[in-house]
DRENROZA-251538 format. One record per residue (C-alpha): y, x, z. Coordinates in nm, 4 decimals. Example, Ala and Ser with C-alpha at 12.3 -4.5 7.8 and 13.67 -1.06 7.14 Angstrom:
<pts>
PT         v         u         w
PT   -0.4500    1.2300    0.7800
PT   -0.1060    1.3670    0.7140
</pts>
This chain:
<pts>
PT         v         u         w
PT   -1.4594   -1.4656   -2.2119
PT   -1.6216   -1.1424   -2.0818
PT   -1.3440   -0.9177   -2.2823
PT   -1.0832   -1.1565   -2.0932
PT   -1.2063   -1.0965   -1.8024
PT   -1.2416   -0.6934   -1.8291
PT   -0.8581   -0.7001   -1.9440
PT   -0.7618   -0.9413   -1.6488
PT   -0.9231   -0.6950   -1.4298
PT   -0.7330   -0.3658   -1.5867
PT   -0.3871   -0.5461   -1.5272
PT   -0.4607   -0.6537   -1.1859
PT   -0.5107   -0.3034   -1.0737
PT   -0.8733   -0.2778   -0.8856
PT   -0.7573    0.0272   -0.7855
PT   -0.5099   -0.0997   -0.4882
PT   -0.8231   -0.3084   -0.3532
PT   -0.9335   -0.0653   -0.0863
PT   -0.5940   -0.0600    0.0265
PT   -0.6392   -0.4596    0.0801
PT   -0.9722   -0.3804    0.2663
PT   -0.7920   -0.1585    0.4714
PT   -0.5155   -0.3576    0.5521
PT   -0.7987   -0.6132    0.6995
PT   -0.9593   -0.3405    0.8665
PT   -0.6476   -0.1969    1.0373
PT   -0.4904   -0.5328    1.1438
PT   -0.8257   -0.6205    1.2466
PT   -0.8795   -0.3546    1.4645
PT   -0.5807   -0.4307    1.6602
PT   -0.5721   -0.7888    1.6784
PT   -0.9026   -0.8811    1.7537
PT   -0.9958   -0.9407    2.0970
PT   -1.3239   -1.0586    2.2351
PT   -1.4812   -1.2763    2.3615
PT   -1.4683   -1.5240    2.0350
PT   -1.7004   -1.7483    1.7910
PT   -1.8414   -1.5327    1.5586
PT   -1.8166   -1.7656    1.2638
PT   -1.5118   -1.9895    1.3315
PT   -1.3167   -1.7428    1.4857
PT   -1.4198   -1.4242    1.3168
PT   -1.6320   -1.4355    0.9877
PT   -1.4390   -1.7399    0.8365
PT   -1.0292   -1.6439    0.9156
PT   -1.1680   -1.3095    0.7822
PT   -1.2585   -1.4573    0.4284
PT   -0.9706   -1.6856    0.4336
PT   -0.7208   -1.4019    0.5490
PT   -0.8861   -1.1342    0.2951
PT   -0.8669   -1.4154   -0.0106
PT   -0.5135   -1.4766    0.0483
PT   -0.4384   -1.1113    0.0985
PT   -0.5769   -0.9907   -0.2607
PT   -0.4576   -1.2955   -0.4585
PT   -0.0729   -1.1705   -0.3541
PT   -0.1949   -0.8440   -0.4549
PT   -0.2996   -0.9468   -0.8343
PT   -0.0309   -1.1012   -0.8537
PT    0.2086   -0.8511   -0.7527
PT   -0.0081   -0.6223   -0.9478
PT    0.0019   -0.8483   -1.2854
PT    0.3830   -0.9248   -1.2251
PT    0.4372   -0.4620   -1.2483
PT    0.2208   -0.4896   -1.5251
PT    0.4200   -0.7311   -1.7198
PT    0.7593   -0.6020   -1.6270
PT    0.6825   -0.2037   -1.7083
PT    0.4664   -0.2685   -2.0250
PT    0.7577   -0.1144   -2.1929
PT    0.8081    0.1615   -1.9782
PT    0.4293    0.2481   -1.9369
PT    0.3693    0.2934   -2.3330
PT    0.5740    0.5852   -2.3008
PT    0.3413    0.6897   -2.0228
PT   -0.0237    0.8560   -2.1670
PT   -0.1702    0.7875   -1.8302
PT   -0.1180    0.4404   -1.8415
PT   -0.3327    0.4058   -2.1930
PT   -0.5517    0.1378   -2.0856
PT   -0.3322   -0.0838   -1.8653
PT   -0.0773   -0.1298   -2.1794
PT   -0.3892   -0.1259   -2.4373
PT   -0.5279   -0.4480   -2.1475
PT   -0.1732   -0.5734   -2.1540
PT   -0.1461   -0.5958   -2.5356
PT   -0.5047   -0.7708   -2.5565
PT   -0.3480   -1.0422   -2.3140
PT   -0.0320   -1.0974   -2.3717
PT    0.2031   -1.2968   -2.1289
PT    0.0746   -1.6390   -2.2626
PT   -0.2918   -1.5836   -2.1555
PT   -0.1925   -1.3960   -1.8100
PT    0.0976   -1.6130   -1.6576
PT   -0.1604   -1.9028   -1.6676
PT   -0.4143   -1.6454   -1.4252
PT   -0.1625   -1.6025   -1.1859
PT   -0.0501   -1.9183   -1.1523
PT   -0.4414   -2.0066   -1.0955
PT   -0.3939   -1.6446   -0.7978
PT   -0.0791   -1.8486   -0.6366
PT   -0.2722   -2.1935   -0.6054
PT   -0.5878   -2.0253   -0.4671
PT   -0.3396   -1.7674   -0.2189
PT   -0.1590   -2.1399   -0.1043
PT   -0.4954   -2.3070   -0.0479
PT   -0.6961   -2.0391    0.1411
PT   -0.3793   -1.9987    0.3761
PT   -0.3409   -2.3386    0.4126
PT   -0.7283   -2.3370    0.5148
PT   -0.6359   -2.1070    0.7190
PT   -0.3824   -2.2597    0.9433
PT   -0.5834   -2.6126    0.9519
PT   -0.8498   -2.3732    1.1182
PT   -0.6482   -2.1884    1.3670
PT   -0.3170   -2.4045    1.4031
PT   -0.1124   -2.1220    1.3031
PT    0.1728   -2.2635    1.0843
PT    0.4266   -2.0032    1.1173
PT    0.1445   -1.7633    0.9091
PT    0.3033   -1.9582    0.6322
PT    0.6033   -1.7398    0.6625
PT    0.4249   -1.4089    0.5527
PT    0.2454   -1.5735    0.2333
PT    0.6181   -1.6841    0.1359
PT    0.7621   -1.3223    0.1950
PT    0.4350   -1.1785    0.0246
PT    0.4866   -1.4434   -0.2733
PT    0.8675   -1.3707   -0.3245
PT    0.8344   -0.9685   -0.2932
PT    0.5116   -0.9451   -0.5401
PT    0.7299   -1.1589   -0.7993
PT    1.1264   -0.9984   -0.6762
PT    0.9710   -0.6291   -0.6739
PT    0.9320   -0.6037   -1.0485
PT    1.0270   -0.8844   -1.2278
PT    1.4369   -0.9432   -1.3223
PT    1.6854   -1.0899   -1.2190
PT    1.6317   -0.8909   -0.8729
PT    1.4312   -0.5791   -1.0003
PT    1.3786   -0.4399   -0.6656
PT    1.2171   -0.1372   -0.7376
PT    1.5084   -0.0177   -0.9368
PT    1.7247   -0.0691   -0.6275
PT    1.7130    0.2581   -0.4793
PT    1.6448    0.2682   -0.0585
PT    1.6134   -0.1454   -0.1344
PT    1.3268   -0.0359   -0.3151
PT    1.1932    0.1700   -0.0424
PT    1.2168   -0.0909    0.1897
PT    1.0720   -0.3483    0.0004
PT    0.7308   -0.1178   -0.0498
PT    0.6993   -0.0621    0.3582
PT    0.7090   -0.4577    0.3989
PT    0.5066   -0.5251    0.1060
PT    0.1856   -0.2360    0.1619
PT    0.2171   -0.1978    0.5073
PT    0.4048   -0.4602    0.7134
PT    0.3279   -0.7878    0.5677
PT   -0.0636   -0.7464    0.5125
PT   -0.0989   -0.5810    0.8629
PT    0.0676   -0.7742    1.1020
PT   -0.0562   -1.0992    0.8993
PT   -0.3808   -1.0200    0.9613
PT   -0.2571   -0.9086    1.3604
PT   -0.1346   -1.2141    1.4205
PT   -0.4302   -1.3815    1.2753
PT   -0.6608   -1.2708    1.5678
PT   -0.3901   -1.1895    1.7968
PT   -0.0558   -1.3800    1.9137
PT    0.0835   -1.0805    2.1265
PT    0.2942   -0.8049    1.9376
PT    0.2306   -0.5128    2.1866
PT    0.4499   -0.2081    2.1489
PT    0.1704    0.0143    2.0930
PT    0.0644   -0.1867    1.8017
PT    0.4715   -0.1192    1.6596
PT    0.4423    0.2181    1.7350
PT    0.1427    0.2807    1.5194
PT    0.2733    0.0522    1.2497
PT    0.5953    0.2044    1.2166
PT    0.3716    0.5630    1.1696
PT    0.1509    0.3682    0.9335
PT    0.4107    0.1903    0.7258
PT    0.5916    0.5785    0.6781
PT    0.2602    0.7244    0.6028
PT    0.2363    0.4397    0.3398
PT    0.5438    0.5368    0.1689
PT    0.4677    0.9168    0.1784
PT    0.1957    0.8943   -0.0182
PT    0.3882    0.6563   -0.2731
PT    0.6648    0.8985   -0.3304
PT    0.4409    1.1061   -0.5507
PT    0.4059    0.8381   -0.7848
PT    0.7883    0.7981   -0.7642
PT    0.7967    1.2035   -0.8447
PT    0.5281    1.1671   -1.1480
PT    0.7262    0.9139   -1.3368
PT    1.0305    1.0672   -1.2464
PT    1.1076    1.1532   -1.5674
PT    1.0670    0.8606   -1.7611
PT    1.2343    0.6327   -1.5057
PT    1.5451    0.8309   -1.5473
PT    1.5613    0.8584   -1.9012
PT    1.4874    0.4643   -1.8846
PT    1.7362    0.3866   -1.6098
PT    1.4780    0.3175   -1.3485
PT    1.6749    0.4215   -1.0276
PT    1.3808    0.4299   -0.8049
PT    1.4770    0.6625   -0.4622
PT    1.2982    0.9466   -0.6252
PT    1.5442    0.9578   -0.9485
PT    1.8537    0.8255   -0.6682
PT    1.7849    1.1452   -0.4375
PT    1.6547    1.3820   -0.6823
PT    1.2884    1.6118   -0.7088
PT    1.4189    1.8593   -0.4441
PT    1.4968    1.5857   -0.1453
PT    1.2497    1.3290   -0.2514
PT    0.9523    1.5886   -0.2066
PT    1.1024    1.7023    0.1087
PT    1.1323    1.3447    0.2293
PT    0.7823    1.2564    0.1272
PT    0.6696    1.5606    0.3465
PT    0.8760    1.4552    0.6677
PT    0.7619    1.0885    0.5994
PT    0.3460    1.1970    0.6023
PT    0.4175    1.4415    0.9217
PT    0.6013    1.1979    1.1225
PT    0.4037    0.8751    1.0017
PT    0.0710    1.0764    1.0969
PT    0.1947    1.1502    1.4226
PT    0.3146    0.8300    1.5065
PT   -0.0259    0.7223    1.3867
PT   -0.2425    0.9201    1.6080
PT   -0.0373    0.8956    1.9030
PT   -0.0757    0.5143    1.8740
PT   -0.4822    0.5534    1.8598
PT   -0.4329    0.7904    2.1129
PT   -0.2672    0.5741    2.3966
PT   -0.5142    0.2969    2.2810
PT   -0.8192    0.4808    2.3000
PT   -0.7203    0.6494    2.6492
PT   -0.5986    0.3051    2.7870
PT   -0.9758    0.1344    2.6699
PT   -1.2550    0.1483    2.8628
PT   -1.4435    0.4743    2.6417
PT   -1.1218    0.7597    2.6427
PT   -1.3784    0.9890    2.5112
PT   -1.3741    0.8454    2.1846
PT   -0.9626    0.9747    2.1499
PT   -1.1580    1.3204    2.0715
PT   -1.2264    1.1814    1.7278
PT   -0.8442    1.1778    1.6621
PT   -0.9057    1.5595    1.5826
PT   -1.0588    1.4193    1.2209
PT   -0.6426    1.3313    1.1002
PT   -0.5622    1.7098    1.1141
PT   -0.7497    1.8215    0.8365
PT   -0.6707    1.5471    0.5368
PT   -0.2807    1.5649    0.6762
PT   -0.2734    1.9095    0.6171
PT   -0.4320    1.9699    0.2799
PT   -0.2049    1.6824    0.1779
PT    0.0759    1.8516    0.3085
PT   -0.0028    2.1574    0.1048
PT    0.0118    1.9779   -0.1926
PT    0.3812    1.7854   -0.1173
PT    0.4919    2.1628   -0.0599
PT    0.3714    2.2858   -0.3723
PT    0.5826    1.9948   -0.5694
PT    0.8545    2.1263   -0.3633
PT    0.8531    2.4595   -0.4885
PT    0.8280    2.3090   -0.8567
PT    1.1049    2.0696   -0.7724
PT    1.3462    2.3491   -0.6507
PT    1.2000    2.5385   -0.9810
PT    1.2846    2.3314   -1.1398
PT    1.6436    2.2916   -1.1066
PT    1.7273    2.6543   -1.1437
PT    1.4461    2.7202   -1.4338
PT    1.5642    2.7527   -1.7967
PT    1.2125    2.6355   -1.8887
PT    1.2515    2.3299   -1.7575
PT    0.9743    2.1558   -1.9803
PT    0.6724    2.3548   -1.8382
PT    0.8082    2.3027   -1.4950
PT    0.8051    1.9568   -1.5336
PT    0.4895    1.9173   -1.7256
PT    0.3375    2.1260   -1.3727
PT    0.5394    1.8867   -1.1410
PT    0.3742    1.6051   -1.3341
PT    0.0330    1.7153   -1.3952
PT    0.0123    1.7830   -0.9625
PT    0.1645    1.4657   -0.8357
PT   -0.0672    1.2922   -1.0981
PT   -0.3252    1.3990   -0.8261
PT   -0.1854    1.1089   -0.6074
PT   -0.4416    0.8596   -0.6010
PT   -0.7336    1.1307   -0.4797
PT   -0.4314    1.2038   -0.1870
PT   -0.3418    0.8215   -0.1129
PT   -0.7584    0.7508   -0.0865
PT   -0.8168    1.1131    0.1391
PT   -0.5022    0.9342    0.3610
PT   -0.5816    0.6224    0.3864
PT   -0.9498    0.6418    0.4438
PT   -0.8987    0.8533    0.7180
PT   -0.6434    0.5722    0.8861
PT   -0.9320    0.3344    0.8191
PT   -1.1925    0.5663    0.9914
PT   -0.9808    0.5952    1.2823
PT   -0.9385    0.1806    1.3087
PT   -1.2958    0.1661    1.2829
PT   -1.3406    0.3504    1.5474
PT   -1.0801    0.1700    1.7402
PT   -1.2855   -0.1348    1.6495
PT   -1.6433    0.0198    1.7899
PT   -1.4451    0.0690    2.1362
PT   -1.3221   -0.2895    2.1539
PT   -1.7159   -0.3982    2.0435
PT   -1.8506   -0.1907    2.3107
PT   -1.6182   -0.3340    2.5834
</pts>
């Protein structure tokens, strides 16, 4: 039972949890207003709202796991996912995540009997469909070029956010859309690295993500203009926020984004310079063993990124406490 469990957790992918903990955080920071009940109408739609959040997310996660196990045992990297997948097989994990989808359907449905909030029922079915549609045939999203894109801004960004909004808050205001658009672009940015690492081996496999559809040159060029103008979209949204709230002098903390924005810049610019290698070099190999070996790096960026969004949201957060 204990080895089933270990495997169970390799395929769901622990490592996308913190970006379910900062979904919360972020949509939390936005939403919430006070004053409220600090159990009924804080501690328990938290629980409820977090629950539902990271059983979509297993699932999602389990459903990749399934669909690329083919594709990943070409990948070294990916050693222990496919070595967890092979332990499990599809007959012992399909019956786990139809165990995530029940428990998803009955925290939301706690959920709305708490708050009277039926139409949340319409994110949990767009979460549902996407986490299955994104990997699995007959749709295949991810091989659907710029559908592909747009399917990963709804699904890491848009969905879990504004669900969690709209949880504590009713009232869409166009601040919050302006710093969601930045955050959903920053989201992708730091994807597209990924998208460049496997690059390879989703072209020789037929994977046409947007990063095998555009090609290394443009795809690290977009995923540079994606993290500068999600970042500033970002900060200019905590910016009119913090100025508008009752403590302005806590917009000086904004100065924190430069520094992990720019080193992670530096990085997408040296994968451009190997990309545009690349193409000209008649050593192609050792390019692209350097191109892959770099972006490989990603997760350290997408943690140094996101961490600093959720830094920023918790300080958003101390502003509305002290009010």
């Amino acid at each position: 039972m204990k080895g089933t469990a270990r495997l169970l957790v390799t395929v769901s992918r622990p490592e996308f949890l913190p970006a379910n903990s900062a979904s919360l955080i972020i949509g939390l920071s936005w939403g919430l207003e006070f004053p409220l009940d600090l159990i009924w109408e804080l501690l328990i739609p938290l629980v409820l709202v977090f629950t539902t959040i990271t059983f979509v997310s297993a699932i999602a996660a389990q459903m990749n796991t399934i669909s690329d196990y083919e594709l990943d045992l070409t990948d070294r990297r990916k050693k222990e996912l496919t070595k967890a997948m092979h332990g499990l097989g599809d007959s012992k994990l399909k019956p786990f995540i139809l165990i995530e989808f029940l428990s998803s359907l009955i925290s939301l449905l706690l959920l709305i009997l708490l708050q009277g909030k039926p139409v949340l029922i319409l994110w949990w079915i767009a979460g549902v469909f996407l986490a299955h549609s994104y990997s699995a045939p007959p749709l295949r999203l991810k091989s659907r070029g710029w559908l592909a894109v747009l399917t990963l801004l709804i699904v890491l960004s848009v969905l879990p956010v504004t669900f969690v909004y709209y949880v504590f808050n009713t009232e869409i205001t166009r601040l919050f859309l302006l710093f969601l658009l930045g955050q959903a672009l920053t989201v992708y940015s730091i994807i597209v690295p990924a998208e460049i690492r496997d690059f390879f081996r989703d072209k020789a496999m037929g994977v046409v993500t947007m990063t095998v559809q555009l090609g290394l040159v443009n795809a690290s060029l977009l995923g540079m203009i994606l993290l500068s103008l999600g970042g500033a979209l970002c900060g200019i949204g905590f910016l009119l926020k913090m100025i508008n709230g009752l403590y302005p002098i806590f917009s000086v903390s904004l100065l924190v984004m430069i520094v992990p924005y720019i080193f992670v810049l530096r990085k997408y610019k040296e994968i451009h310079l190997l990309s545009k290698r690349y193409v000209s070099s008649e050593d192609r190999d050792s390019v692209a063993e350097k191109i892959e070996q770099i972006s490989a790096q990603n997760p350290k960026w997408i943690t140094l990124i996101t961490q600093t969004i959720l830094l920023m949201s918790l300080i958003l957060l101390v502003t509305k406490i002290l009010t």
